[in-house]
Structures are given as structure tokens and as C-alpha cells.
C-alpha positions as CSV (number, residue, x, y, z in Angstrom):
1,X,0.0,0.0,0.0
2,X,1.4,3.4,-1.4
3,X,1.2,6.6,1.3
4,X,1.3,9.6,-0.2
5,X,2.9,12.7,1.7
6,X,5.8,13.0,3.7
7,X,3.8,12.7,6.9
8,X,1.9,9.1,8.5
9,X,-1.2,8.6,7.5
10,X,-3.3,10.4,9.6
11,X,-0.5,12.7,10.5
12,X,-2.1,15.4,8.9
13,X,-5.5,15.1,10.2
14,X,-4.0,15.0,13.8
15,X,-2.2,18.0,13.2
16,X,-5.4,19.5,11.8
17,X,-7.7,18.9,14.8
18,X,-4.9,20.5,17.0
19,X,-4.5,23.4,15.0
20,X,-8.4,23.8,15.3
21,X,-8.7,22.9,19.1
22,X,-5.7,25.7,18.9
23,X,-7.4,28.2,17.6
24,X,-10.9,27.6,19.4
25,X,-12.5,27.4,16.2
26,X,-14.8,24.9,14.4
27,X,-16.8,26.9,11.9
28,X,-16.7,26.7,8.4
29,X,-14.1,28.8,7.3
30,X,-11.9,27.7,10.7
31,X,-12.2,24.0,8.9
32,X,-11.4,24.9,5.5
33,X,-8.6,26.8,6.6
34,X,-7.7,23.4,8.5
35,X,-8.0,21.3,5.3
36,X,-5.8,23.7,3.3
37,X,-2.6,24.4,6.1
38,X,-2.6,20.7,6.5
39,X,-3.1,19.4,2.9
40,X,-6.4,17.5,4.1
41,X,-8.1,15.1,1.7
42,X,-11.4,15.3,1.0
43,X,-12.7,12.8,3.0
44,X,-10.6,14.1,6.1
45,X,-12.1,17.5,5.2
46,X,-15.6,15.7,5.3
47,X,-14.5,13.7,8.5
48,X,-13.7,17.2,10.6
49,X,-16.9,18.9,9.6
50,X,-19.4,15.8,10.3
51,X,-17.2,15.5,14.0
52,X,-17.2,19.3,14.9
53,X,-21.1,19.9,13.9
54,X,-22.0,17.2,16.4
């Protein structure tokens, strides 16, 4: 199985919900900013915003 990136899977998304928790935002535009610093797939992008609207 091929990883792509220079981080572990999951890496990213870790360091994503950090950032977030961080910054004491979990809005829209605090996600998307998320998914672009951190160089989020899709489907981690769609992961943080089904786990932070809940």
C-alpha cells in the first residue's frame, strides 16, 4: 500500500484537529482553513466537519 505525503497517515488530520482545538474554532471557514494548512483530503475534510457539527 502506497502513502502519499511525507507525513503518516493520519498525520495530517491529527495535526489538523490540533491546529483547530488551537485556535478555538470549528466553523466553516476555521475547517477549511484546516483542510488547506494541513493538505487534508477530502474525505478528512468531510470527517472534521461531520465531527465538529456534532
Amino acid at each position: 500500500m502506497k502513502r502519499s505525503g511525507l507525513l503518516p497517515r493520519g498525520e495530517a488530520l491529527r495535526r489538523a484537529i490540533r491546529w483547530l482545538s488551537e485556535e478555538g474554532r470549528h466553523d466553516h471557514a476555521a475547517i477549511t482553513e484546516a483542510a488547506r494548512r494541513f493538505d487534508l483530503s477530502p474525505v478528512d475534510e468531510a470527517f472534521l466537519r461531520q465531527h465538529f457539527r456534532e
